[in-house]
N, C-alpha and C positions, 0 to 999 in steps of 0.2 A: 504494500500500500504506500502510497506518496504521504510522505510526510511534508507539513508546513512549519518551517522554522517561527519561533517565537517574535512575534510583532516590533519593528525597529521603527524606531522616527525617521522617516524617509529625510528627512527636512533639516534634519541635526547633522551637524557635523563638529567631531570633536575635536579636530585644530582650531577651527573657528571659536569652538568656546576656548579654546584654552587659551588663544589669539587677547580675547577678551579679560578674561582672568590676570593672563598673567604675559601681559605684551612686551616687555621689554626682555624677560627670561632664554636662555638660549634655548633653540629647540634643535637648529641642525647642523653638527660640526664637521666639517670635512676639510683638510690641509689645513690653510691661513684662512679659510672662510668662514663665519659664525649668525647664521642667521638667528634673530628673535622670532620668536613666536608670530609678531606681527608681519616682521619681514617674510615667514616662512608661509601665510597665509596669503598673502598678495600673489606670493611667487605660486601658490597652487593656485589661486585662483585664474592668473592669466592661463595657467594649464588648463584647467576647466575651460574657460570660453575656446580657446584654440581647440581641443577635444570638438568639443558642442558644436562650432563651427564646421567641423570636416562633418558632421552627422555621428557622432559618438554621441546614443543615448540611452536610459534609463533600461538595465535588462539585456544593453547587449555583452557579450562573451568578449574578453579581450587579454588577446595572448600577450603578454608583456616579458620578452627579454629581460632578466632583472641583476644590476649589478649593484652594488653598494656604494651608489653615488647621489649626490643632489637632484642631479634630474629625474633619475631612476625614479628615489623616493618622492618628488614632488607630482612626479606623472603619476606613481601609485594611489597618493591621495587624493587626486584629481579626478581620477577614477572610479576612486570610492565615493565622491563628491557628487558626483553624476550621475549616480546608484548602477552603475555596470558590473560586473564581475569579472575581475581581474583574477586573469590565471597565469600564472608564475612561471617560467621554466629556467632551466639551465643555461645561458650560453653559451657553454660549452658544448652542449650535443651536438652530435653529428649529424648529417643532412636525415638519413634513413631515421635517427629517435627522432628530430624536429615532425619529420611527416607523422609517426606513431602518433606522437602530441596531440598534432592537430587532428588527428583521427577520431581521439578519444576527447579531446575540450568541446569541438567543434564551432569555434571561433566567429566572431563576425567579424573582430580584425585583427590586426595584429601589431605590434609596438615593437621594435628595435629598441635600446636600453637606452638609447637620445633623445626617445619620445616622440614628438608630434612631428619630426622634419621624414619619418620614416615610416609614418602610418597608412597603411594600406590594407585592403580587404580581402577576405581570405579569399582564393583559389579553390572556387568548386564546378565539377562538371553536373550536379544536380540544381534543385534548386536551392534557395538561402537556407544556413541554418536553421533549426528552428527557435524562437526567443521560450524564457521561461514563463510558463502558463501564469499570466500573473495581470489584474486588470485593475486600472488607476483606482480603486480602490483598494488595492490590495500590493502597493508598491512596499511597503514594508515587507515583503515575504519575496524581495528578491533576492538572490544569493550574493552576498560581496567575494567572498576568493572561492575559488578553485583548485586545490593544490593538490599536484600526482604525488600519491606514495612512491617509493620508492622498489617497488616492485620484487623486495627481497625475497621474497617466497610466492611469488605469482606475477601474473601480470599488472603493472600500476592498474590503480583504479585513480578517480578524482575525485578527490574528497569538497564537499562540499562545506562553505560555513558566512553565516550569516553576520552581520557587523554584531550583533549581539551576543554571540559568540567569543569574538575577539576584544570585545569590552569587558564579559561576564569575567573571562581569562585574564584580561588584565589587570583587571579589580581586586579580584583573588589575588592571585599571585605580588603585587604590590601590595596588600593589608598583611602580606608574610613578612616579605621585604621592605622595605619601605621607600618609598623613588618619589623625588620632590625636587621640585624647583631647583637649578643650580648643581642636581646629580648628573652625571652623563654617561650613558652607556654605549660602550665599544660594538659595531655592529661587525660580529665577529662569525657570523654564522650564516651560510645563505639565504637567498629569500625566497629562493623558491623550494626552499621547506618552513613550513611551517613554527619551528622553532627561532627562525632570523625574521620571521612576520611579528611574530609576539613580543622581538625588542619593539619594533616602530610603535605599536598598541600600547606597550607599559609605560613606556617613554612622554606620549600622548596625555595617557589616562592621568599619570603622577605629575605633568608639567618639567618633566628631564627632557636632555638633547640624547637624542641620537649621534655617537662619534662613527664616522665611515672612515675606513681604512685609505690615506691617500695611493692614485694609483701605484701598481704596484709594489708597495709596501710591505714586509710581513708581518704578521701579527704578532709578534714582540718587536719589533720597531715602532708600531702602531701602540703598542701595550706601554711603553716605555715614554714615549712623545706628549700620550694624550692627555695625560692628569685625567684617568678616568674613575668613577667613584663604583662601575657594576660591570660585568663583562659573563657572559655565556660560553663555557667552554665542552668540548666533548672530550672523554677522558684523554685520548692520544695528544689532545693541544696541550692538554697541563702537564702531563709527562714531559712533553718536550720543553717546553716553561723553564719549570724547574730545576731544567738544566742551565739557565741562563741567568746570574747572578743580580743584572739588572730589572727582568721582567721578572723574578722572584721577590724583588723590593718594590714594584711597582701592584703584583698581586694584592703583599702583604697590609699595604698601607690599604687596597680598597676596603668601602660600606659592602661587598658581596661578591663574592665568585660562584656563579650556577652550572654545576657540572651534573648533566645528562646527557640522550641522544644514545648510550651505552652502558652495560654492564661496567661499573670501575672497578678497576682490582683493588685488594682492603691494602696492599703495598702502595698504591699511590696515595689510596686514602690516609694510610700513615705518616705519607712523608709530605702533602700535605697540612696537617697539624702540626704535626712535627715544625713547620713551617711558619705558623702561626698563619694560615691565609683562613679568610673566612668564609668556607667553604658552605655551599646548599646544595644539596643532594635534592633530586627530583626525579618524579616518573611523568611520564607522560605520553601522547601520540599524537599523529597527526589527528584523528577522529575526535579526540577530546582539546582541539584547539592549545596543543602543546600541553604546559604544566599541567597536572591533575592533583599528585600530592609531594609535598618537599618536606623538608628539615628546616626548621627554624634557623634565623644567622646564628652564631656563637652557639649551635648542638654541638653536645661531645661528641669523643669517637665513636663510641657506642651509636649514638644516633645514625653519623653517617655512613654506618654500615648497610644502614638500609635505605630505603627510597622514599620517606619521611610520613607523614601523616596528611591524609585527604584535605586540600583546603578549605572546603565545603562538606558542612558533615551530609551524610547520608549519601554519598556520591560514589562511595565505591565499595563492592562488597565480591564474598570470595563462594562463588556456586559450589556444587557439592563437586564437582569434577575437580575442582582446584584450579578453572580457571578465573582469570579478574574479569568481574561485570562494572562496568559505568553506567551512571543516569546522570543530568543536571544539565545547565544554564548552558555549557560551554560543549555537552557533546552537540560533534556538528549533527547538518539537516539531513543531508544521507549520502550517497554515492552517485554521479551521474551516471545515467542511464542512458542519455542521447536522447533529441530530439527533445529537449526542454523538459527532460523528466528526472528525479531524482528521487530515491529512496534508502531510509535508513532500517537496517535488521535490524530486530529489536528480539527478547523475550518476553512472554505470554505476557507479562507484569511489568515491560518498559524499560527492560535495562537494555546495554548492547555487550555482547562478548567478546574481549578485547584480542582473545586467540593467546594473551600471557599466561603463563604460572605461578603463581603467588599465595604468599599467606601474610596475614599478621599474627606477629607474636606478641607477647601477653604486656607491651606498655605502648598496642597499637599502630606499632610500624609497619609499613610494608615491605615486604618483600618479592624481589621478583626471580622467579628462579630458571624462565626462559621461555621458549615456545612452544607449543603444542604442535603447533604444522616444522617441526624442525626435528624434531626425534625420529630415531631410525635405530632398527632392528638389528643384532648382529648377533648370529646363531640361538636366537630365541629369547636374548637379553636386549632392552631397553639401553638405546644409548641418548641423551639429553647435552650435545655439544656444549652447550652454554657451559655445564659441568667442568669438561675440559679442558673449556678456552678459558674458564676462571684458575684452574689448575694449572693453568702455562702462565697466565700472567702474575701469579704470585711467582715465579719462579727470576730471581735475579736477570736484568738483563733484555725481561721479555716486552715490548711495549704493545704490541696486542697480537693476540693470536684471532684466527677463524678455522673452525674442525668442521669438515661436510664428507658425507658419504662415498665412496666407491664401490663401484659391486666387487665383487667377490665370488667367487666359483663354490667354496664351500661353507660361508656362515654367511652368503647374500649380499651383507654389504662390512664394511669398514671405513672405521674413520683415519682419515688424513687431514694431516695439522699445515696450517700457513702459519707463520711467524713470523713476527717482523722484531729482530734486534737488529736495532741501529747501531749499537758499539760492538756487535762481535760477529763471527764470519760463521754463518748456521753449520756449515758443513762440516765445522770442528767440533762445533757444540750438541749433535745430535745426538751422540751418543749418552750425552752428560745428558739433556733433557732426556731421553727414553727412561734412561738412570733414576733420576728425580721423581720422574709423574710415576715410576713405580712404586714410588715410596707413598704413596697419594692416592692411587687408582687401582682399581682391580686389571688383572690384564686383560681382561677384554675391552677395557677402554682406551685401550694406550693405542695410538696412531700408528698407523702402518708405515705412513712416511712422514717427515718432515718438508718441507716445500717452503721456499722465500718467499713473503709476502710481494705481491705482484708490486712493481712500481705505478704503475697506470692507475689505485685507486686514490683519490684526490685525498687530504688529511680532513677528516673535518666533517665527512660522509658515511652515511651508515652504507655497510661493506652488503653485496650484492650476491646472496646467498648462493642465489642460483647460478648466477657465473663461476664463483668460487670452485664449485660441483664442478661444472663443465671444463675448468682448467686442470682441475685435482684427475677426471677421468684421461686427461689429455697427453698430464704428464709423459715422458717418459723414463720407467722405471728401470732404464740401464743406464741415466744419469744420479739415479739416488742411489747408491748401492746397501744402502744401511735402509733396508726393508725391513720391517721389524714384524713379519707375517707369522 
């Protein structure tokens, strides 16, 4: 059944109030440039009428290129402004995923990351896309983003979510943290996933600037430059961090460091603290508009062992299977469907099954212990990767592993380990890991091979299960000789 996302003020716009509020305050920082709040509201608004002018209106789909720049973000709001639904992608993709993209958004135009000088309509041999079923009384029920999962264990879908959505999320998550006037947050994580959307929203909602990465820059130059008071990282960025003695002092000194996007090892978590950074542990998804539940600032270690506590009660609960269900303000409207349709799977009673593994333990944290579409068989035992990729990254040396499937002639399938150490040469070290995870794991979980973590997956991006597979079956195993069959 199509679901109708919860009623939004078509009419409101929440730069514009904060414009209002709080106009002289910075809202968007990028190299030597700092726009106010006022100044940054002028500057979307010329965006709007230039949009409005070529015929961008109310309900149409619009592919937007997204980079972490000024124009980028100011075309983004522009867009939200006009009530269209802005759908995100990579610029990096290659021509074959740009086509998949538009296959699955289906677009009425399309945006280049410079905006309005490269707007043009999409390319179809039928006829127009269709808009979503939505009639001027009822413009509040139009979709504002569209963001593709990441298609780890299936084909992307597009997730759908409504401005009230990304409000509900940013309200939450700022009443944890706190983000105010004069804070600024490092846009340190892409935009066309969902967790690099929810800086520009919290940033909005709390009256903070958004800091963008000048071009390119990297993210401890950026870290180190910007006097920034909040920054979003995925665990492999704070590993690397860490290692670097000035963006280690520039962590230390911020109001928040929010580490999600992946499993962290409790070794980075330790050296972390150890660290004194102020670390927020969080869970979340795309479907639930990023954050769902974190760690309060200044949790112990104990806390941030786990994935912190719901920040809306009643929001997340644990089914009899042991998988995680979501309900509330912030899960999105549902999945596109095509042809202006959209729908959210729900259970008999309105939650949605998030496909995780988890529990709370007895002072209400979460925990997540992996995925349900991710486990695989090997001679009649249950294998749960997450398990062993937690087992490799406690191990000195490791800064993240990925374990996926290969068949096998006599227990069906086996796990094979990618690894990525940065400071040591894998092919000396395999033996020492096989060594170690036995000390750890029953042997039937111990990985058949070792494999280098492929260079081509970007830092920063959740790892792409199903290729992983497809490289690991590819291999050739008269290059690994330390088969451990």
């Amino acid at each position: 059944m199509c679901h109708k996302p919860q009623r939004d003020n078509p009419d409101s716009c929440v730069v514009a109030l904060r414009a209002r509020s709080h106009p002289e305050a910075p809202a968007f920082v990028v190299s030597d440039r700092e726009y106010t709040y006022r100044a940054w509201d002028n500057e979307i608004t010329a965006r709007q009428e230039s949009l409005a002018s070529q015929g961008v209106s109310r309900g149409d789909r619009v592919l937007l290129v997204v980079m972490p720049s000024a124009s980028c973000c100011a075309t983004f709001w522009a867009l939200v402004r006009l009530g269209a639904t802005v759908c995100p992608v990579n610029p990096a993709l290659p021509e074959k995923a740009r086509d998949r993209a538009v296959n699955i958004l289906e677009p009425h135009w399309m945006l280049d990351a410079d905006g309005e000088a490269s707007l043009r309509r999409t390319l179809t041999t039928g006829p127009p896309p269709v808009r979503f079923d939505v009639t001027p009384n009822e413009a509040a029920f139009v979709p504002c983003t569209m963001v593709l999962t990441s298609g780890s264990s299936g084909p992307p879908k597009a997730v759908v979510h409504t401005l009230s959505n990304h409000i509900a999320a940013a309200t939450a998550a700022n009443r944890n943290m706190a983000l105010g006037p004069g804070d600024r947050w490092i846009l340190s994580l892409p935009l066309f996933h969902v967790a690099g959307l929810a800086v520009l929203f919290r940033c909005v909602v709390g009256g903070a600037a958004v800091v963008a990465p000048a071009p390119g820059a990297s993210l401890e130059t950026t870290l180190i430059a910007a006097h920034a008071t909040h920054v979003s990282l995925v665990p492999t960025q704070l590993h690397r961090l860490l290692a670097s003695p000035d963006a280690l002092l520039a962590l230390r000194s911020m109001k928040g460091v929010l580490l999600g996007g992946a499993p962290a090892p409790e070794e980075l978590i330790r050296r972390a603290v150890a660290a004194n950074i102020p670390l927020v542990r969080s869970y979340g998804m795309t479907e639930t508009t990023a954050q769902l539940c974190a760690t309060t600032p200044g949790a112990d270690e104990r806390d941030l062992y786990a994935s912190g506590r719901p920040l809306v009660a009643d929001t997340v609960r644990i089914a009899a299977d042991g998988m995680v269900e979501v309900r509330g303000d912030t899960l999105f409207a549902g999945y596109y469907g095509g042809a202006g349709s959209f729908q959210r799977p729900e259970t008999a009673d309105g939650w949605f099954r998030t496909g995780d593994r988890g529990y709370f333990d007895d002072a209400g944290r979460l925990h997540i212990s992996g995925r349900f579409d991710t486990m695989f068989t090997r001679g009649g035992e249950n294998i749960h990767p997450e398990e062993i990729e937690a087992a490799l990254c406690s191990l000195p040396g490791v800064c993240r592993a990925m374990v996926v499937p290969v068949p096998d002639a006599e227990y069906g399938a086996a796990p094979v380990a990618f690894v990525d150490m940065p400071k040591h040469d894998l092919v000396k070290e395999r033996d020492v890991l096989h060594e170690k995870l036995a000390s750890l794991l029953p042997r039937f979980k111990l990985p058949r091979r070792f494999l280098a973590w492929p260079a081509s997956v970007p830092e920063g991006m959740k790892p792409d299960r199903a290729a992983f597979a497809a490289l690991a079956r590819t291999s050739d195993p008269d290059n690994h000789p330390q088969d451990y069959s």
